[in-house]
Short mmCIF file of the C-alpha atoms (twelve columns), coordinates in Angstrom:
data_MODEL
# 
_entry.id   MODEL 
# 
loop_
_atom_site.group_PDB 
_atom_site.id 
_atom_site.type_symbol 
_atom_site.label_atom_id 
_atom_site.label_alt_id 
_atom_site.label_comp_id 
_atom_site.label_asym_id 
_atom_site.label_seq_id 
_atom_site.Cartn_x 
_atom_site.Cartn_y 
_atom_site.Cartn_z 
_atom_site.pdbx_PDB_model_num 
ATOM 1   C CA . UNK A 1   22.792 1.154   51.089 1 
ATOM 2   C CA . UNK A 2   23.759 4.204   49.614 1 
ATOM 3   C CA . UNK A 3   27.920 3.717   50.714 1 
ATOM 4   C CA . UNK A 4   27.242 0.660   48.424 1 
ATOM 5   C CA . UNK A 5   25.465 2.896   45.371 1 
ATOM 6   C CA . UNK A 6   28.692 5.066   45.845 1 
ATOM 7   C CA . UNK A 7   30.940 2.634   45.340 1 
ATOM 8   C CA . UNK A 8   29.299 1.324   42.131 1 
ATOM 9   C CA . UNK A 9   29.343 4.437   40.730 1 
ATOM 10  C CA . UNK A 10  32.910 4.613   41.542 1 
ATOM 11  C CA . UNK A 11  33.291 1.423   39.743 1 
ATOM 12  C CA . UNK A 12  31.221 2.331   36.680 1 
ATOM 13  C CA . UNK A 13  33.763 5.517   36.576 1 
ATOM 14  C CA . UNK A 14  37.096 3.613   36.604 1 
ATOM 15  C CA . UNK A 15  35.277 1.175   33.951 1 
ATOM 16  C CA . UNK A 16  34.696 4.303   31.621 1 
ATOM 17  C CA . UNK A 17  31.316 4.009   29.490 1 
ATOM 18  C CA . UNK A 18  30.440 1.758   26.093 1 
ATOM 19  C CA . UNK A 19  32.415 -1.129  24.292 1 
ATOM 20  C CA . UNK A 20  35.412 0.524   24.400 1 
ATOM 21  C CA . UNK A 21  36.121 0.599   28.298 1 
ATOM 22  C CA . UNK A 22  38.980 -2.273  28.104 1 
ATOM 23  C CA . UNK A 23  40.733 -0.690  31.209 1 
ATOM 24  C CA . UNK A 24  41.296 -3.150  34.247 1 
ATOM 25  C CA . UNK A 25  41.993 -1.239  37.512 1 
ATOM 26  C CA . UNK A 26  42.747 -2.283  40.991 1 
ATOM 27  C CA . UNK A 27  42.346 0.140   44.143 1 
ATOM 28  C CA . UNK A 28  41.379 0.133   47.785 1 
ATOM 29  C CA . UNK A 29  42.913 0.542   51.198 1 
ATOM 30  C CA . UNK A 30  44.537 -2.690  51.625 1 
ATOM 31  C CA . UNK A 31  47.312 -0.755  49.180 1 
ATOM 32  C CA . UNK A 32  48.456 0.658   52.224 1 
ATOM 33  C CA . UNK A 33  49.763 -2.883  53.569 1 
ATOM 34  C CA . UNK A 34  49.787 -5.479  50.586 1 
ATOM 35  C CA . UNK A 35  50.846 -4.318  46.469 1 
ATOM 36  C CA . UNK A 36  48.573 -3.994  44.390 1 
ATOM 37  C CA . UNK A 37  50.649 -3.173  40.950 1 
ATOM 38  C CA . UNK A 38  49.536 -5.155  38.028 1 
ATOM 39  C CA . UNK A 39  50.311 -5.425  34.359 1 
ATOM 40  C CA . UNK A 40  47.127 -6.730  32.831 1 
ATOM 41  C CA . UNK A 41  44.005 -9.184  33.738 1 
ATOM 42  C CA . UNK A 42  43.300 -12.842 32.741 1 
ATOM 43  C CA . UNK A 43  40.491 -15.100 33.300 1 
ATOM 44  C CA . UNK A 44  40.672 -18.845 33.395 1 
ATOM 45  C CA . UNK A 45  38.113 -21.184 33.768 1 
ATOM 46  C CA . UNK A 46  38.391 -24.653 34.933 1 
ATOM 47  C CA . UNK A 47  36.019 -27.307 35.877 1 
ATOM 48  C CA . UNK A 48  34.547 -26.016 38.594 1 
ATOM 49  C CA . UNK A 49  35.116 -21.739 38.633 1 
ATOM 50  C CA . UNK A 50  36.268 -18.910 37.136 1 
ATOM 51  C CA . UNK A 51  38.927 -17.098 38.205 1 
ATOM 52  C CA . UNK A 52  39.762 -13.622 37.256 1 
ATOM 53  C CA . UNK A 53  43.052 -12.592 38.004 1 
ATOM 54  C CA . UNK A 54  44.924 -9.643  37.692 1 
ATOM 55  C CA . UNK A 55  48.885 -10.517 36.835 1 
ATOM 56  C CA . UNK A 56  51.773 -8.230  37.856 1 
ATOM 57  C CA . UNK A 57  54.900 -8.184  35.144 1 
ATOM 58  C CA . UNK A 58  56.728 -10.488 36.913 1 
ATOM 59  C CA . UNK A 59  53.808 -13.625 36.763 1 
ATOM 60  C CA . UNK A 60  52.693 -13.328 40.451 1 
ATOM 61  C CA . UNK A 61  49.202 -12.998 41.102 1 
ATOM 62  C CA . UNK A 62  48.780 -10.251 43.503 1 
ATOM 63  C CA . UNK A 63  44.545 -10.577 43.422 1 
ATOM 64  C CA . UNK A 64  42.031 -12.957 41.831 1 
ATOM 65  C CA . UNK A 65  38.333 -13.130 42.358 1 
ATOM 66  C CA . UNK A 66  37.317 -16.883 41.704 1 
ATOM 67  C CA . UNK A 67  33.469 -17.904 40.856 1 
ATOM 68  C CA . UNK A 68  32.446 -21.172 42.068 1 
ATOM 69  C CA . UNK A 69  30.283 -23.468 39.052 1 
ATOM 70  C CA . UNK A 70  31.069 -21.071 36.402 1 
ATOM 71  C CA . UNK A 71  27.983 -22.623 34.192 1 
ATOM 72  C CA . UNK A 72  25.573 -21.108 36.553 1 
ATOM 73  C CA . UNK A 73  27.250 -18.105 36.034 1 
ATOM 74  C CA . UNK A 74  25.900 -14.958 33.904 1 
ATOM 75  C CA . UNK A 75  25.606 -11.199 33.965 1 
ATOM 76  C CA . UNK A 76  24.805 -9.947  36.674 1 
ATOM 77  C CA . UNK A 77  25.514 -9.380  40.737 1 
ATOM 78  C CA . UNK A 78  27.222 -12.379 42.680 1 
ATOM 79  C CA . UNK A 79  28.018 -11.577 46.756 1 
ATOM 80  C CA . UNK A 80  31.092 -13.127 48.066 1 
ATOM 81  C CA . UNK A 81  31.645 -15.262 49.664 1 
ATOM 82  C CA . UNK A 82  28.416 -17.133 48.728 1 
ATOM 83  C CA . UNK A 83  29.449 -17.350 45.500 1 
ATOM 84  C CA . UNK A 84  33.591 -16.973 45.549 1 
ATOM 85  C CA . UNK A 85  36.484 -15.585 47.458 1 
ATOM 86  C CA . UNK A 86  39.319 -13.205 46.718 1 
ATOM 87  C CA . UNK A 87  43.109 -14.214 47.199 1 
ATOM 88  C CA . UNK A 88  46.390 -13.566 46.437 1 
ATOM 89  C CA . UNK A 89  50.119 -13.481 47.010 1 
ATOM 90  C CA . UNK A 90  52.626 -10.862 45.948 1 
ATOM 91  C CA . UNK A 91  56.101 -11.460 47.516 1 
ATOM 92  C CA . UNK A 92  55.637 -14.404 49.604 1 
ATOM 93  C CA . UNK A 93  52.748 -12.017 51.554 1 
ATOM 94  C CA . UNK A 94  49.170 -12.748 51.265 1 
ATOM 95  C CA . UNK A 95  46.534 -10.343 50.962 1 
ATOM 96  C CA . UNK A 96  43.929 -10.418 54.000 1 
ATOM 97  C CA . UNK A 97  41.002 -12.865 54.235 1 
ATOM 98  C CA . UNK A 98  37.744 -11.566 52.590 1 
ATOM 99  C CA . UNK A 99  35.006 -10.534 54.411 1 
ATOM 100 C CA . UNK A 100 32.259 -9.969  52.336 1 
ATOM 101 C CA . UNK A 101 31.131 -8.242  49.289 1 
ATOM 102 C CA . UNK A 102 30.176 -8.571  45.383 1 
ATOM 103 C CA . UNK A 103 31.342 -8.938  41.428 1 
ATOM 104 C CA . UNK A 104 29.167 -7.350  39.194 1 
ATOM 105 C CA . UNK A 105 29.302 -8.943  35.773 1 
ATOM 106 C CA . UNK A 106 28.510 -6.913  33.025 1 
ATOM 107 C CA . UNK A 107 29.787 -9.306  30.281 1 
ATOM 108 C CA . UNK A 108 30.400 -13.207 30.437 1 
ATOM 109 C CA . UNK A 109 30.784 -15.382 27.813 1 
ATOM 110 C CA . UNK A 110 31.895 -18.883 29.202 1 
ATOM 111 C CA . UNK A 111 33.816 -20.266 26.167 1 
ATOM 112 C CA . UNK A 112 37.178 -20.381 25.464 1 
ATOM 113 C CA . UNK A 113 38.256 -17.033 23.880 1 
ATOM 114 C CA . UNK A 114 35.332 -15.251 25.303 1 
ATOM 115 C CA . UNK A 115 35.180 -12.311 26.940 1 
ATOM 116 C CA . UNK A 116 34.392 -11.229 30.787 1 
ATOM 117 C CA . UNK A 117 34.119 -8.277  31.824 1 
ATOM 118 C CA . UNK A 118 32.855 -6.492  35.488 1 
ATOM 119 C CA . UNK A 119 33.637 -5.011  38.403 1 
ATOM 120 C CA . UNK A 120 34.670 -6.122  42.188 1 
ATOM 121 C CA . UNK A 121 34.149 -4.630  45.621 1 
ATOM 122 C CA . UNK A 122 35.499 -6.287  48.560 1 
ATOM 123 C CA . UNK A 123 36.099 -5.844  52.429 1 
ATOM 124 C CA . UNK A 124 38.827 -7.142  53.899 1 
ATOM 125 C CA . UNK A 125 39.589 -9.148  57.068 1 
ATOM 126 C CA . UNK A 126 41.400 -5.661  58.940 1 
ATOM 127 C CA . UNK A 127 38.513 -3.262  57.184 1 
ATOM 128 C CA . UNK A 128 40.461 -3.175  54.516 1 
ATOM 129 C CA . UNK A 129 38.596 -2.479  50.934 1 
ATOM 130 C CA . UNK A 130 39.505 -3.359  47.533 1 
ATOM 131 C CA . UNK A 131 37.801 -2.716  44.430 1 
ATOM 132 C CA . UNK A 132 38.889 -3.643  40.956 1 
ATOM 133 C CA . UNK A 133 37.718 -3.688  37.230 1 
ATOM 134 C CA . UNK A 134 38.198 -6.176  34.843 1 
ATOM 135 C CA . UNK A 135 37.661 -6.727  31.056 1 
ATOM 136 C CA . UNK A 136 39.906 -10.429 29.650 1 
ATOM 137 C CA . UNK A 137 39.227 -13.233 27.244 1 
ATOM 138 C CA . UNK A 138 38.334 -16.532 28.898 1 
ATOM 139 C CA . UNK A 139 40.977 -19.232 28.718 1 
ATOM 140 C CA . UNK A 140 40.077 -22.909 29.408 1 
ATOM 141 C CA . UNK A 141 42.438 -24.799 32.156 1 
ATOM 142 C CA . UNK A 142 43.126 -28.049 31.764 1 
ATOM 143 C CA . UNK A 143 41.365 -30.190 34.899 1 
# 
């Protein structure tokens, strides 16, 4: 319990405090095997989940955290992978498999042109950990 109070504090630290933390961040071990450089965060919202993802300058998607049924969603703690998974591919390489752990959303507004904001912390099939902050404006995906 208290290695998982740690790491939300760590979280609420990279976040910064008030309305004006917009900073996304994206950190862990798995940095040692798999890239995690990014240029900025986007959420998109289809049908059936959320995804958050955060986009490198080139277009891939090195990570995104998607939320299953995305109307049930609010502020508020979700575990993984009850609730979602983690994936991504930079370079034709994958990052690992999730093996457990939780977003924390502090902000979700589910319309188009709203705005979500939160926090991720991950394991990783290997051990490997990943945490990540995000703050983006919700864009609708066409079914």
């Amino acid at each position: 319990m208290k290695r998982c109070v740690g790491l939300w504090v760590l979280m609420a630290a990279l976040a910064g405090c008030g309305d004006d933390a917009a900073e996304a961040d994206l950190r862990g071990s798995v940095s040692r095997i798999y890239p995690l450089g990014f240029a900025h965060t986007r959420a998109r919202r289809g049908a059936s989940e959320l995804a958050v993802q955060w986009v490198a300058a080139d277009g891939q998607v090195p990570v995104q955290v998607v939320l299953r049924s995305p109307d049930t969603l609010g502020p508020g703690a979700w575990r993984l992978p009850e609730h979602g998974d983690v994936l991504g591919t930079r370079d034709d390489r994958e990052l690992p498999a999730l093996s457990g752990g939780e977003v924390q959303l502090s902000a979700f507004e589910p319309t188009p042109g709203g705005r979500v904001a939160g926090a991720v912390q991950v394991t990783l099939v290997g051990g490997y950990s990943l945490i990540g902050v995000f703050e983006a404006e919700v864009e609708d995906v066409a079914p």
